[in-house]
Each structure stands twice: as C-alpha cells, then as structure tokens.
C-alpha positions as CSV (number, residue, x, y, z in Angstrom):
1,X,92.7,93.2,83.1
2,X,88.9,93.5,83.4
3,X,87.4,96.8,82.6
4,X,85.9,98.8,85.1
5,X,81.6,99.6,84.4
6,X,81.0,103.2,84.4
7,X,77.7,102.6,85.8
8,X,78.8,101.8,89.3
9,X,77.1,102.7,91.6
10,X,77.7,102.5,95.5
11,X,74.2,101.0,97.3
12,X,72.6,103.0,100.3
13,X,74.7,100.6,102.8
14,X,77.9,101.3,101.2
15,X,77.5,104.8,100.9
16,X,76.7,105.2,104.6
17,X,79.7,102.9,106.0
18,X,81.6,105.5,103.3
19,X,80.3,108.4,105.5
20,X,80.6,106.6,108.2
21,X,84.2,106.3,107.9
22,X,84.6,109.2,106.5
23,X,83.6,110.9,109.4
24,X,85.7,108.4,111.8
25,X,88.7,109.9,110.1
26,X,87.8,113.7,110.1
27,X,87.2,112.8,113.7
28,X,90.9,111.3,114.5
29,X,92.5,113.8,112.6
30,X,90.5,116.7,115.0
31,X,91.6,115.1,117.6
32,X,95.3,114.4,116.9
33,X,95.4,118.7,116.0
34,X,93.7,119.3,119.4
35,X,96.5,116.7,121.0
36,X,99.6,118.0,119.0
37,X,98.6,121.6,119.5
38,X,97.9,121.6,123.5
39,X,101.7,119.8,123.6
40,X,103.1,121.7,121.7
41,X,101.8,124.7,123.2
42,X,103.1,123.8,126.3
43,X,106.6,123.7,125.0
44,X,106.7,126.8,123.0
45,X,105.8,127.9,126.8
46,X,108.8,126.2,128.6
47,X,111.1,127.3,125.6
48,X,109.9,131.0,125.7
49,X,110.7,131.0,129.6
50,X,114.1,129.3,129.1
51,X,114.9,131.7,126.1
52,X,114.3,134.6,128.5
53,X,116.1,133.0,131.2
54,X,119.2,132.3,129.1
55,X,119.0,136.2,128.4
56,X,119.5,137.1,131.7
57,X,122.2,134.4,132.7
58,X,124.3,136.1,129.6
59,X,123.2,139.5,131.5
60,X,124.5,138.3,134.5
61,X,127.7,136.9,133.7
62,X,128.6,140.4,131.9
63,X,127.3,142.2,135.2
64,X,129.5,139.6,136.9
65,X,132.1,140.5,135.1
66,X,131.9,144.2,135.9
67,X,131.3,143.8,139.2
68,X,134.5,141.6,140.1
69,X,136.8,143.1,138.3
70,X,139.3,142.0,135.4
71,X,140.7,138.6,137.1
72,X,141.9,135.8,135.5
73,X,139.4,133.4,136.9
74,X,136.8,135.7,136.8
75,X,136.8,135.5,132.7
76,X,137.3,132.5,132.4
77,X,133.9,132.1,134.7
78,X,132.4,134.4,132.5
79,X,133.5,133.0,129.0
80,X,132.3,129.0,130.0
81,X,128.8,131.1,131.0
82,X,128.2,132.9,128.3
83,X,129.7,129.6,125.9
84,X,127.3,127.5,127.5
85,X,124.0,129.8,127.2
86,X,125.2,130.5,123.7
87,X,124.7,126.8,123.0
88,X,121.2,126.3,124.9
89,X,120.5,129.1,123.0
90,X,121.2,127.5,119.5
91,X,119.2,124.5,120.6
92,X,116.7,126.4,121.6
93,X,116.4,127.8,117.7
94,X,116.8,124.1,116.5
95,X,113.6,123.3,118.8
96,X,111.5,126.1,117.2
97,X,112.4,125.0,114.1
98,X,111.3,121.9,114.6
99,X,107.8,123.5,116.3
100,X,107.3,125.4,112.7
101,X,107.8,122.3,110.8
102,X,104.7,120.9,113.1
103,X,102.7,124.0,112.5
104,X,103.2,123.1,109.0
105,X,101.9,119.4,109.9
106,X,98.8,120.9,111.7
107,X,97.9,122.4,109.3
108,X,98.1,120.0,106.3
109,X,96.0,117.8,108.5
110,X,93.2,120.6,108.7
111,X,93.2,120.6,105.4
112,X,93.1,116.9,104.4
113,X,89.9,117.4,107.3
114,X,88.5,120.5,105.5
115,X,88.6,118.1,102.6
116,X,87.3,114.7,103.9
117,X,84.2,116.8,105.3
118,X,83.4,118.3,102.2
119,X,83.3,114.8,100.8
120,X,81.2,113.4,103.0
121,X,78.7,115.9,102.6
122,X,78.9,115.3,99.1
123,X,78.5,111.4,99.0
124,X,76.0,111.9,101.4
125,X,73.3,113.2,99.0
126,X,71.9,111.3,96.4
127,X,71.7,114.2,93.9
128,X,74.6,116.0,94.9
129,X,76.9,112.7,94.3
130,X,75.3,113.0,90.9
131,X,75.7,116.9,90.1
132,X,79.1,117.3,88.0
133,X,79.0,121.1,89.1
134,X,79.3,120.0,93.0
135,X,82.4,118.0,92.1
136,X,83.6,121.0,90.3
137,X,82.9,123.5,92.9
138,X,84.3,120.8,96.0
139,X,87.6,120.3,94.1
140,X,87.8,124.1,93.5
141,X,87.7,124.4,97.4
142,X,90.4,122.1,98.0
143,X,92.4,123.4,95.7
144,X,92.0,127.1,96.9
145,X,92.6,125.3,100.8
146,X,96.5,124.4,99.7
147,X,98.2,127.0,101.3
148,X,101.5,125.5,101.0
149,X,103.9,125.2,97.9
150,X,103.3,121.3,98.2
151,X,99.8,121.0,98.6
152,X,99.5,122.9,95.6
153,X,102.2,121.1,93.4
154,X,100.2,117.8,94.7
155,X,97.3,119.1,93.7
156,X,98.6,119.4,90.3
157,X,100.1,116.2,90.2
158,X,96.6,114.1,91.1
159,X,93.7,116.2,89.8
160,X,95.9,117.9,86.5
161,X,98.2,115.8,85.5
162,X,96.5,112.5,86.7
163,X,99.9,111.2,88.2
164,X,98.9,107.8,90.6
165,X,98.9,108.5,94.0
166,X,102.2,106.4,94.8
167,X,104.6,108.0,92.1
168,X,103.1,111.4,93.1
169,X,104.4,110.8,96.6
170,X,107.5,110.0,95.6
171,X,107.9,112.9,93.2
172,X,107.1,115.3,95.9
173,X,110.0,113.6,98.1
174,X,111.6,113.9,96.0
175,X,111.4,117.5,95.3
176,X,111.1,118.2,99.4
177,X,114.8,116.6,99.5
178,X,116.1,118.9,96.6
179,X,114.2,121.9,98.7
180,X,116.0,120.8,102.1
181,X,119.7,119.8,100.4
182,X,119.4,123.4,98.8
183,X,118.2,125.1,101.6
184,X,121.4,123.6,103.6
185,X,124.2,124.6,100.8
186,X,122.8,128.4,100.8
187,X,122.8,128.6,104.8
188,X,126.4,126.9,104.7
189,X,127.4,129.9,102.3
190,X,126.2,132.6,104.9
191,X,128.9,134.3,106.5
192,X,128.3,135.0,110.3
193,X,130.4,138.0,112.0
C-alpha cells in the first residue's frame, strides 16, 4: 500500500469543482426538505380532518344509539360503527408515527446541509482551508448541530473514535435495531384497560 503525502494539496480547479459540488448537494438536499415538507404537510392536513371526522362518527353512533332506542339491530349498528372508526383511528396513529419518523429525516438532512455549507465556505478560502482553529471551530458547530441521540453517537464514532465510515454505519444499525426491538417488548408489556 503506497503512503499518502501529507503535502497534498487540492489546485484552484479542484477546489472549485469541490465547491462546486458541494453546493449542488446542499442545493438537492434544500430542495427535497422543501418537497417532503409541502407533502407531508398536506397529509398531516387530510389526517387532522379525518381524525376529527372519525370523532364525530363515534359521536354519532352513540347519539344514534340514544335516539333509537335499545334494539337489537340498533347495537349491533352501533358496535360495527364505532369497531370500524376505532380501527381508522389506530391507523391514523400508525400514520403519524410514520410522519414523526420523517420529521426526524428532515431534519437530519438540514443538518448534513448546515454542515456541507459550512464546508464549503471553508474550502473555499485559501487561508481558512489552512487555519487549524477554523477546522476546530466548524467541527465544533456540527457537533453542537446533532440534536438527535444518533447524530451524536455518530459523531463520536467518526471524529472521536476514528471508526471508518462503513463499520460506523453498521454499528449504528445496529444499535437503531436494538433501540426499535426494545422499544417493541416494552409497548407489548403495557397493559391497556
């Protein structure tokens, strides 16, 4: 294996296709937010209104209820009413799940932006590439930018412990997994009256 110079250094044309593509993918990922978060906005609109709906079908089927009487047929009208908002009602939880695990998404992709600008601008200047206390003071922004558990334990992982990129990936999988199987046992342990 060859060793790598440690006076490498990137030429005025490869800097600027650097920044150049830097900026192409701070750009895409912008964009995709701005995408995902107008869809998504939408249907936490359309679920909202069908969650409120849903209430007032389970209102009405009590009312109904009431209204008609005890009959036979008139419960068992009721009960397949009330069975069958219950259920679009449990969906509908499923679905904002889902829409918090995308929040989540967005706003790891912000960050990863927040972070490819910052290198830009730093790759972009001759003596600013060259300043150790710039590097210092940009990674000390990204790191103060992971908001979540796993950008943080990520962050360890690469900058800290110098883990390669790939097995880092893996070992937060890895721990995701564990996180998710765990979560499930505990919520099949809850008891619901």
């Amino acid at each position: 294996m060859s060793e790598q110079n440690s006076d490498y250094v990137l030429g005025a044309k490869e800097v600027q296709q650097t920044i150049l593509v830097l900026n192409l993918s701070i750009a895409q990922i912008d964009l995709s937010i701005t995408e995902g978060d107008n869809s998504v906005n939408t249907l936490i609109d359309s679920f909202t209104f069908m969650s409120h709906h849903i209430e007032q079908i389970q209102q009405a089927g009590n009312s109904l209820a009431e209204i008609s009487g005890d009959g036979e047929n008139v419960a068992q009208h009721k009960s397949l009413l009330l069975s069958e908002a219950g259920e679009l009602s449990v969906k509908m939880q499923q679905a904002i799940i889902a829409f918090q695990f995308y929040d989540k998404l967005s706003q790891r992709l912000e960050h990863v932006s927040h972070g490819l600008t910052g290198l830009a601008e730093i790759v972009s200047h001759e003596m600013r590439v060259k300043n150790e206390e710039e590097w210092e003071a940009f990674k000390t922004s990204v790191r103060k930018g992971t908001t979540m558990r796993e950008e943080e334990e990520l962050f360890e992982l690469i900058f800290d412990q110098h883990v390669p990129t790939e097995e880092a990936i893996e070992i937060m999988k890895d721990r995701m997994r564990q996180r998710m199987h765990d979560q499930d046992e505990v919520e099949e342990e809850v008891e619901f009256f």
